[in-house]
C-alpha positions as CSV (number, residue, x, y, z in Angstrom):
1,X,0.0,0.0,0.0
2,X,1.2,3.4,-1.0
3,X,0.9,6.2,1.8
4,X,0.3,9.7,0.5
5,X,2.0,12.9,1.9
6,X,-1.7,14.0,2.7
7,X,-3.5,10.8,4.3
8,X,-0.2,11.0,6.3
9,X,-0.5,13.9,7.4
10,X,-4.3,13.7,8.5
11,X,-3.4,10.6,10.4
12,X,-0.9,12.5,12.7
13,X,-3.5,15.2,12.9
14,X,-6.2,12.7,14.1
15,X,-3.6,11.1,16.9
16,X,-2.4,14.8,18.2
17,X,-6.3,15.5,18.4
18,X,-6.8,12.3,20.1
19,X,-4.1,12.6,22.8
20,X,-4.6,15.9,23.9
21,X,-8.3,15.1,24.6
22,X,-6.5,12.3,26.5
23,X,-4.1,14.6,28.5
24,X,-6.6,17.4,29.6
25,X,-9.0,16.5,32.5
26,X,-12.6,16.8,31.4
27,X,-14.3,19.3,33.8
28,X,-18.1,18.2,34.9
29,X,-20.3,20.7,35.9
30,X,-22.6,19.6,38.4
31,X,-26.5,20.1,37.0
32,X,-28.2,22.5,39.5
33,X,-31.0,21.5,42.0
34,X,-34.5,21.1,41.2
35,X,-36.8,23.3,43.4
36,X,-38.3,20.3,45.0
37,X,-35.0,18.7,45.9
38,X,-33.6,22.0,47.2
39,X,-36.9,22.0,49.4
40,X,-36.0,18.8,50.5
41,X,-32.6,19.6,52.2
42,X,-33.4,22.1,53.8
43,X,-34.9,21.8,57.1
44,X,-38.4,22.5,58.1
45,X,-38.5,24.9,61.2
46,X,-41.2,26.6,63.3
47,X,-40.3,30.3,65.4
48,X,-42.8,31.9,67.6
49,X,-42.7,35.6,68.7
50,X,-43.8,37.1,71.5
51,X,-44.1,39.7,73.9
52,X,-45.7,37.6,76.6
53,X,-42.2,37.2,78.0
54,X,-41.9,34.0,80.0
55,X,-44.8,32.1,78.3
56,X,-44.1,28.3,77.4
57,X,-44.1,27.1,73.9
58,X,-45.6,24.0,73.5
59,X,-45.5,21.9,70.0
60,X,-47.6,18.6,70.3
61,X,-47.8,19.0,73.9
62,X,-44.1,18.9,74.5
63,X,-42.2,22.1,75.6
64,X,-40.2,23.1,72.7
65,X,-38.9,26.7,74.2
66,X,-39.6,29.7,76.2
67,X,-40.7,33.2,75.4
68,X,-38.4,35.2,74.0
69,X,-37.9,31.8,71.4
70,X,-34.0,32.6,70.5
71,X,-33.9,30.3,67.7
72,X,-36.7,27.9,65.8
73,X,-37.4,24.5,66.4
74,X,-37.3,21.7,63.4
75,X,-40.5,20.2,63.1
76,X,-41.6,17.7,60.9
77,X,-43.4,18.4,57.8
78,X,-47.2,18.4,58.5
79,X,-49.9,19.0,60.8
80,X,-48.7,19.9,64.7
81,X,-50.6,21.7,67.4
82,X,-49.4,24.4,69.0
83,X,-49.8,26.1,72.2
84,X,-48.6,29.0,74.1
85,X,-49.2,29.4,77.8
86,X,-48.4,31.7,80.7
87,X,-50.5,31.3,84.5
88,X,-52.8,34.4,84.6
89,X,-53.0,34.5,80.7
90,X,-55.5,33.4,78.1
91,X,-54.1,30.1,76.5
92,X,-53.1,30.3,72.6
93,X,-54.0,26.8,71.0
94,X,-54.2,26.5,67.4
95,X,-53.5,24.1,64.8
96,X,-50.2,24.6,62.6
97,X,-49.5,23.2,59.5
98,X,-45.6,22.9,58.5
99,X,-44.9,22.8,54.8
100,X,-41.8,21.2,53.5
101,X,-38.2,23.1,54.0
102,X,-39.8,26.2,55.0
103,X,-39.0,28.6,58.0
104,X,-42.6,29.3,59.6
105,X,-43.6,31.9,61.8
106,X,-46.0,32.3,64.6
107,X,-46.9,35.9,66.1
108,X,-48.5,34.8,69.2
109,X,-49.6,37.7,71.9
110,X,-51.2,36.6,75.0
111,X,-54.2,38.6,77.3
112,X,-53.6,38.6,80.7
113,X,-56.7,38.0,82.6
114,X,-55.7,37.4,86.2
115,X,-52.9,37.1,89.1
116,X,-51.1,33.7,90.0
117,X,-51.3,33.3,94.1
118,X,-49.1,31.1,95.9
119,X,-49.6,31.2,99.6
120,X,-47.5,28.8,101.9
121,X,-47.5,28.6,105.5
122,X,-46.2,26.7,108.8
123,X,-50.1,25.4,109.3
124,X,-51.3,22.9,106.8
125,X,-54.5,23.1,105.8
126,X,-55.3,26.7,107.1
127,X,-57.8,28.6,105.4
128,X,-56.4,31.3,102.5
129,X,-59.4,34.2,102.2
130,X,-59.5,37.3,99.8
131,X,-61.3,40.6,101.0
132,X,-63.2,37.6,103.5
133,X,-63.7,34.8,100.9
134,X,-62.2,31.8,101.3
135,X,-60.2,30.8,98.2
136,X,-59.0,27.4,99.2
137,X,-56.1,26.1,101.9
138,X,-52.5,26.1,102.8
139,X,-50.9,25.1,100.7
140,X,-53.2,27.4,98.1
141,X,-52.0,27.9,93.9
142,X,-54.4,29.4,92.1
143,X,-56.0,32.1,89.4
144,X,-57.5,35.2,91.6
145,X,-58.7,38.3,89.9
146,X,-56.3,41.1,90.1
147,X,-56.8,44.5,92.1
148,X,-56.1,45.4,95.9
149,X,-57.2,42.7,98.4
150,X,-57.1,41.9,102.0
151,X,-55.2,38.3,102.4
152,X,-55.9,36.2,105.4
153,X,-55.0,32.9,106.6
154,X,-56.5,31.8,109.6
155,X,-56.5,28.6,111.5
156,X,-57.9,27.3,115.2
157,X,-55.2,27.8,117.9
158,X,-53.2,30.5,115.7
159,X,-53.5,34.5,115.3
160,X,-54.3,35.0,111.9
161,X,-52.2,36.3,109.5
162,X,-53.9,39.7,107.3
163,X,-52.5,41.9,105.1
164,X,-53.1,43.8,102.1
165,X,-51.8,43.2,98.4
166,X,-51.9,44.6,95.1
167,X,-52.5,41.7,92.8
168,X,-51.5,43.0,88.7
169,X,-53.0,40.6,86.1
170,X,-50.6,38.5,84.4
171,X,-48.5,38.6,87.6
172,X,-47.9,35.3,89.8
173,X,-47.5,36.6,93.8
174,X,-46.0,34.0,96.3
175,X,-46.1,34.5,100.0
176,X,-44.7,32.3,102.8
177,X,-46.1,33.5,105.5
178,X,-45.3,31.5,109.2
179,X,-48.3,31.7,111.4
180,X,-48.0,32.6,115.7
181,X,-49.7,30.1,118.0
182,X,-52.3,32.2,119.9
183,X,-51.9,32.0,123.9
184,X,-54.4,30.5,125.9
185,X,-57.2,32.9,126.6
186,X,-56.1,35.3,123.7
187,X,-58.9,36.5,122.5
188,X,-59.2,38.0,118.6
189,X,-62.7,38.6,118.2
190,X,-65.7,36.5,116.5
191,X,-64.2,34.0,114.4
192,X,-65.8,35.1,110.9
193,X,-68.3,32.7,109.3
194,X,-65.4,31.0,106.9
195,X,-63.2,30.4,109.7
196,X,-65.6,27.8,111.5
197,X,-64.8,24.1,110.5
198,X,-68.2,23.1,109.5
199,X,-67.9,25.2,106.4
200,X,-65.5,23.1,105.0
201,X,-66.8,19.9,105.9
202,X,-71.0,21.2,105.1
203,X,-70.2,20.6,101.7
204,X,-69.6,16.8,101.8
205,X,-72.7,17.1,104.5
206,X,-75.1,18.8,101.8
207,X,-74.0,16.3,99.0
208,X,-74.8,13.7,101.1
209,X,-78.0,14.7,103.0
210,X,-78.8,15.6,98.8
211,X,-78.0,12.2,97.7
212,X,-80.3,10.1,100.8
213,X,-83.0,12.5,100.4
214,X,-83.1,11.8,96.2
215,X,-83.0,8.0,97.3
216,X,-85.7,8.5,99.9
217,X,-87.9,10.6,97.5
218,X,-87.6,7.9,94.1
219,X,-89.2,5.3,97.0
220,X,-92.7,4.0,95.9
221,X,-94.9,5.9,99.6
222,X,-95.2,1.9,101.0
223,X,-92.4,0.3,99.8
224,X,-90.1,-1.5,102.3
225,X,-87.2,0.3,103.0
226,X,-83.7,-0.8,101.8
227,X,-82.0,-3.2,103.0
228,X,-78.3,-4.0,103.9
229,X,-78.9,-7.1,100.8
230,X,-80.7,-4.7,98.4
231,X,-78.7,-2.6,95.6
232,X,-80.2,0.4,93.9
233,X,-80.2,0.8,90.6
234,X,-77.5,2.8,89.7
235,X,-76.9,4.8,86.0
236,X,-74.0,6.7,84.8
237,X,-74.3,10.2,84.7
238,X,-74.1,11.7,81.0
């Protein structure tokens, strides 16, 4: 076979072609990211703001943070409920739903409706009072509406405690208060009507007497009257 200058020459063009195509490093360019799979790495978060400073932040009934919220919380795409809460406050509960890769936000402002009271004291079971209503007993937690109010805690054998208190809605108010044993003969007056143990226990009294008279009054005028052996008919309460 005869070689030409030219085919020759076309030939060593073709292998210098080929070689450096060889010798140079392809460089692959990465295709960019649909918006969906962007979506997916990125994480799905939740940030609630607030001026109801101290409220807890709730996500599914577990606390997730504290107001001021510093930084969101992930959450899983979907449905969650949320709550905000603070003692004295009206309770924020809604239903939040969390779309996928996306930072949602919550503006979440609480109304403060009435005072926390915490009253402790050296004498279990002694009664707490407001402006002379009884409120409950030592040891006494609770929702009381605000304003100024007289605070007593009273107990049989002790001087009782008074004083008066400012009580700001919104505001939780703790007092520990230690009660003096009253002396034999000490004398501090009529013992007002909430102070007298049967008002605690005529409750339980009146429930009762309530329940035998409904008994005695759904008796048939004739019938025998029950025995120790006889049940009554008894039916849930709907």
């Amino acid at each position: 076979m005869v070689f030409t200058p030219l085919r020759t020459t076309r030939s060593w063009l073709l292998v210098l072609v080929a070689a450096a195509h060889v010798a140079s490093p392809t460089r692959c360019e990465a295709a960019p990211k649909r918006p969906r799979e962007a979506a997916r790495t990125k994480s799905t978060t939740l940030l609630v703001r607030s001026t109801t400073t101290g409220a807890s932040v709730l996500v599914d009934d577990v606390e997730v943070a504290t107001v001021p919220m510093l930084k969101p919380v992930v959450v899983q795409p979907g449905k969650h409920i949320v709550k905000v809460v603070k003692r004295g406050h009206v309770p924020y509960l809604d239903t939040y739903e969390a779309q996928r890769g996306q930072a949602g936000v919550l503006e979440v402002d609480l109304l403060a409706v009435s005072a926390g009271l915490d009253v402790r004291a050296n004498v279990v079971d002694a009664i707490v009072a407001l402006d002379q209503r009884p409120v409950g007993t030592v040891p006494f937690s609770g929702e009381v509406p605000p304003g100024t109010k007289t605070l007593e805690v009273r107990a049989p054998g002790w001087l009782t405690h008074k004083q008066s208190i400012d009580l700001v809605a919104g505001e939780v108010y703790a007092y520990d208060l230690t009660l003096v044993a009253a002396l034999p003969g000490s004398d501090e007056g009529p013992t007002p009507w909430y102070g007298h143990w049967w008002v605690w226990t005529g409750a339980a009294v009146v429930v009762a007497g309530g329940v035998a008279a409904a008994i005695v009054a759904s008796r048939a005028s004739g019938e025998a009257p029950v025995g120790p052996s006889e049940r009554l008919p008894l039916e849930w309460v709907r």
